[in-house]
N, C-alpha and C positions, 0 to 999 in steps of 0.2 A: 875733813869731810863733815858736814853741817846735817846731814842725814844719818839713820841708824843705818846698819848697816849686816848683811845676813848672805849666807853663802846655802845655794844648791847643788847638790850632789846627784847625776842622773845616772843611773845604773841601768845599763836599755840591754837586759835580760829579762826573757818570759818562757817559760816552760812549754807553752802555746801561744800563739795568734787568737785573741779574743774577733770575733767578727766587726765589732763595734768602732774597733782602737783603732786610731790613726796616730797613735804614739811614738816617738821612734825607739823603737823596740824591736828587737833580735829573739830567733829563735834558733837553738845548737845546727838545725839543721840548713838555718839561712845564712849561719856565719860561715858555714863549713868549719873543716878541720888543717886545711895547709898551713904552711908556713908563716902566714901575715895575718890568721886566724886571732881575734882576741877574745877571750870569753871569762866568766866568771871567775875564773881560777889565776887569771891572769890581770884583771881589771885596775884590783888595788894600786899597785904601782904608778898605774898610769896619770890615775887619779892626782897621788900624791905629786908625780913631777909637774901637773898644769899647776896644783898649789903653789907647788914652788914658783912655777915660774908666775904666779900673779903676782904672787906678795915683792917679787922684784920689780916687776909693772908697776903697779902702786907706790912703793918706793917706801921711804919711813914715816906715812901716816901712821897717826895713832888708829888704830881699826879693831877692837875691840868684837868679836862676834856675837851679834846679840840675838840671832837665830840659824841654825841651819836643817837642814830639810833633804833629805834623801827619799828621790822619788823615781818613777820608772814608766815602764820596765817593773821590776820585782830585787829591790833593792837585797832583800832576805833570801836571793837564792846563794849571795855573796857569805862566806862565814862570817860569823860577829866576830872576828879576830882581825880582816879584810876589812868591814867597815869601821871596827873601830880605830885599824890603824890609820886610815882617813881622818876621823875625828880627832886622832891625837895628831898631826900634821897640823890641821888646823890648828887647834890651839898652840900649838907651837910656831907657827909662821903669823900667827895673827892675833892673836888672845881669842881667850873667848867670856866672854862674860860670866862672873859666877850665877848666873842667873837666868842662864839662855837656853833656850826652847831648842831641846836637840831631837828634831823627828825624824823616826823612818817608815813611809808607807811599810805592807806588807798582806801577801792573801794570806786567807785564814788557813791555808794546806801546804805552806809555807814555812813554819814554826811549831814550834814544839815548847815544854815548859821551858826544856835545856837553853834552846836557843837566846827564847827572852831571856831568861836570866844571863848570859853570858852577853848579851847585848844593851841590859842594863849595866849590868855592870861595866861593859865599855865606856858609858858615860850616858845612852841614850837616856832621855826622861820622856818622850811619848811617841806612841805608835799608832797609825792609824791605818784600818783595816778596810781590804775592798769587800765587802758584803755584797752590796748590790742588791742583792735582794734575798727573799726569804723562802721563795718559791721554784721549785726545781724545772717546771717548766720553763720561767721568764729567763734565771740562770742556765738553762739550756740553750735558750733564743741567744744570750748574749753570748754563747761560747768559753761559760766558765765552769774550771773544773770541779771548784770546791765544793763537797757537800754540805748543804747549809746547815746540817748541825752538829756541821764544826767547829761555826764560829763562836757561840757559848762558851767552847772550850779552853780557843782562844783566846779570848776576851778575860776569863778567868785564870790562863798561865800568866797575862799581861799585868792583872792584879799581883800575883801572886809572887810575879817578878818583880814589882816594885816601883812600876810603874805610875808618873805622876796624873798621865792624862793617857785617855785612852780615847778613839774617835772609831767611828763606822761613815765607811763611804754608801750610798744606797743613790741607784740610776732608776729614774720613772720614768713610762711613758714606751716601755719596752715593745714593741708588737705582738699579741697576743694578752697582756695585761692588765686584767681589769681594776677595777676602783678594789674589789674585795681583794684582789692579788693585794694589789700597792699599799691597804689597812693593814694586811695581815704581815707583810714584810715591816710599814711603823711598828706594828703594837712589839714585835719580835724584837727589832732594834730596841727599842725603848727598855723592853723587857729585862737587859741584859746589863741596861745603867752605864753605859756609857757616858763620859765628861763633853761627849762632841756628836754630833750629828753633821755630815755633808747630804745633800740633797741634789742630783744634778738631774736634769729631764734631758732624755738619752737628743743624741745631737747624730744626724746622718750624716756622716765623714765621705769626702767625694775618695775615690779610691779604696773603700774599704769594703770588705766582702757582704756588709752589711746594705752598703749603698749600690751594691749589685742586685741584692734580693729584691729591696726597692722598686731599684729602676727595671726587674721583668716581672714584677707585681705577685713576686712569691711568696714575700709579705707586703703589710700594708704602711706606709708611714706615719709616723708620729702626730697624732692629730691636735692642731695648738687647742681649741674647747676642752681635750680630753687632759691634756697635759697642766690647764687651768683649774680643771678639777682636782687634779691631784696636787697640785702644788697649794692648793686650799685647805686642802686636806691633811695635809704634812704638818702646814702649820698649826690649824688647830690641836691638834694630837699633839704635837709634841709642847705645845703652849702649857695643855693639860699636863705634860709630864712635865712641867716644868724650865725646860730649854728657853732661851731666849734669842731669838733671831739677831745677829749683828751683820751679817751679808745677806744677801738677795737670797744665795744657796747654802746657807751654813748658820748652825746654831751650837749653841752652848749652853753648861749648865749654869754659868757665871761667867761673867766678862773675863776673871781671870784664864778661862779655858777655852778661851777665843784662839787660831792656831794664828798666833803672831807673825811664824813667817808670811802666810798669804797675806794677815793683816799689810804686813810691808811692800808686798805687790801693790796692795790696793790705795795704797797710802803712795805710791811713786816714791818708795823708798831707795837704798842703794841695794844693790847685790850684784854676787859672781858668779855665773852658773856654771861648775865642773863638768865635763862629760860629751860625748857625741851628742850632737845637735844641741846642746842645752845652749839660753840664752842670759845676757847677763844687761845691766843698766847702772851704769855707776856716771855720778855729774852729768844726766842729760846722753850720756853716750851709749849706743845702744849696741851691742853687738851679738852673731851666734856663731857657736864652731860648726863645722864638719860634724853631718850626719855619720856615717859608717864609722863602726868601730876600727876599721884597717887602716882607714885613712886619716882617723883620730891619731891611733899610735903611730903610723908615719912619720905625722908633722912632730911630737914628739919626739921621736926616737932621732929625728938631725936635728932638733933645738928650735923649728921654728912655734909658731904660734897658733894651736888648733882651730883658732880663729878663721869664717869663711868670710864676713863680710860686716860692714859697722856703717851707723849712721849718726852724726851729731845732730842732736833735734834740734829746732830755733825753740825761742820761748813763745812762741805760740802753739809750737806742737805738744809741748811739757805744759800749757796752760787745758789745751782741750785734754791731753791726756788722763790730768790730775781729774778733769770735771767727770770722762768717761768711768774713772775706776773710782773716784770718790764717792758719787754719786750711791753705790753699791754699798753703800755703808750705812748702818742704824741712825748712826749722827748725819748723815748725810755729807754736803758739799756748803762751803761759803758761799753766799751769792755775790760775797765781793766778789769772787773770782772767775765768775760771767761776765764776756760780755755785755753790752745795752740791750742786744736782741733776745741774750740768752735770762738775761734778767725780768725781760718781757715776757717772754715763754715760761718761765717760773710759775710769775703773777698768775698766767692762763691754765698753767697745770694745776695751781693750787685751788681754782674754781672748778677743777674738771673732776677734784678730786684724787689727783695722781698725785700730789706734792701735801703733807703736813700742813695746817696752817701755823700751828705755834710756831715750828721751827720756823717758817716764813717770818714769822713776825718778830722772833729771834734771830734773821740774817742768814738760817742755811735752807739749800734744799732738801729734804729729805723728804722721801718715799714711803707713802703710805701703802696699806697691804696692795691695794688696786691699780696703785702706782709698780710696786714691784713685780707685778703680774706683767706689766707693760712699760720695764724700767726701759729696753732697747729704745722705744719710742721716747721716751719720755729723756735719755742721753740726746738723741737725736736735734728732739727742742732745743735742748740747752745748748750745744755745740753748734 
């Protein structure tokens, strides 16, 4: 395999239904309790026979794990004894690199000092945490339970666990959220020195109790001017603290604490994704399993393959692809790998102001601040 290569691990337990999330994610009372019931207590296992059965899929490549990524759902409602024996399956079916970025989301009311430490010690080396925000009303709007001065706390048993990198997630653009809300939630993050900042500006999900409110106008929708200001905002702030932007939505305090795994999304790298609905991409091949946890263990439990459905991409759709997720990147995108129309589109971004000029004249595209504000459009050119 000619790519790096990195495994995700979906755990689609949540304590509650946030309004916002279109995740696929389960709550105790939507799995129910019968018989074909699966829930945190039970998960681990399951986990571990799709490993197994990948690494027979795959066959005897050398596959070295050079990231994995445990995400949700609320990966930490699982014991750190559950996920780590996940992570020792891995390494045992697959290697794992001495060197490899082993993450697991987690909300800040979720964990405890014991916890991290017993999940460091599993092998984990970073955690990153759903914050969202700093302010109890906007974490009201989104339907989260954590008290936000919890996560200091957090953040400090993550230290004191031993932790190599630590990350905050934070969502803008909330309804009801002002500019002084969205400052006060940066300065807060910032405050607490974290190695990683996410930045996401909230996204109305069709089906989600949020895009009800919406649609009978009980709130108001995210407005893109407003959501431009705070994404301006972010960046300044956090430039001052020192962070360096290497995605569109995520910074760092050094490249080295850049979260590798997404890096490997965004880079069209290889991966496997464990878990109900998770999706995977290894050689252009695209596939996802089975949403419901019942139906996950199912196919498991007579041998066959949690797998719903797969697509082999041509090399044109692996070429727009690479441009769509490259392009999100500090370095940007080759222009070799345009296109003639999309190379032309470059040239005109790059006078619009949306495209770098050095890097242009260097051979990539890269997004400048006004560019990233309007990277959608600016993929669009290029593809």
């Amino acid at each position: 395999m000619d790519r790096p290569f990195g495994i995700y691990v979906h755990v689609p337990f949540c304590r509650t239904r946030c309004g916002y999330c279109d995740f696929n994610t389960y709550t105790a009372s939507e799995l129910g309790s019968g018989a074909s019931a699966v829930g945190p207590t039970t998960y681990a296992k399951l986990a571990v026979e799709e490993l197994r059965a990948a690494r027979q899929v795959l066959g005897a490549q050398d596959l070295p794990v050079r990231t994995v990524f445990f995400g949700g759902g609320t990966p930490t409602l699982l014991p750190p004894s559950d996920l780590g024996a996940i992570l020792t399956t891995i390494r045992a079916e697959f290697g794992l690199d001495p060197a490899a970025e082993v993450t697991s989301e987690a909300n800040p009311d979720s964990v405890d000092l014991e916890s991290l430490t017993a999940l460091r010690e599993e092998g984990f080396n970073r955690v990153s945490f759903g914050m969202q925000s700093a302010v109890p009303h906007v974490l009201a709007t989104l339907d989260r339970t954590h008290d936000p001065e919890g996560v200091p706390a957090a953040v400090a048993w993550a230290r004191e666990a031993g932790f190599d990198a630590v990350s905050l997630d934070l969502i803008y653009g909330t309804p009801g959220e002002s500019l002084a809300d969205w400052q006060h939630s940066l300065e807060t993050a910032v405050s607490m020195r974290p190695d990683h900042i996410s930045a996401y500006a909230l996204v109305v999900e069709e089906g989600t109790r949020l895009a009800a409110d919406v649609r009978r106008g009980d709130v108001a929708a995210p407005d893109d001017d407003d959501l431009a200001d705070k994404y301006l905002l972010a960046d300044k702030l956090l430039a001052e603290a020192g962070f360096g932007w290497y995605e569109v939505s995520n910074w760092a305090t050094t490249p080295q604490q850049s979260c590798l795994h997404n890096v490997g999304y965004w880079r069209s790298d290889n991966w496997w994704g464990i878990g109900p609905g998770a999706h995977s991409h290894v050689g252009g091949t695209r596939w996802w399993n089975v949403r419901h946890p019942a139906a996950y263990a199912g196919r498991l439990a007579v041998g066959e393959s949690p797998a719903l459905g797969r697509e082999v991409l041509t090399d044109e759709q692996r070429r727009v692809e690479r441009v769509l997720l490259g392009i999100r990147l500090v370095e940007g995108h080759p222009l070799a790998d345009l296109d003639p129309d999309g190379v032309r589109a470059a040239g005109a971004a790059v006078g619009d102001g949306l495209l770098d000029q050095a890097a242009y004249d260097a051979g990539r595209a890269a997004l400048t601040l006004r560019g990233r504000l309007l990277a959608d459009a600016v993929v669009r050119a290029l593809t």
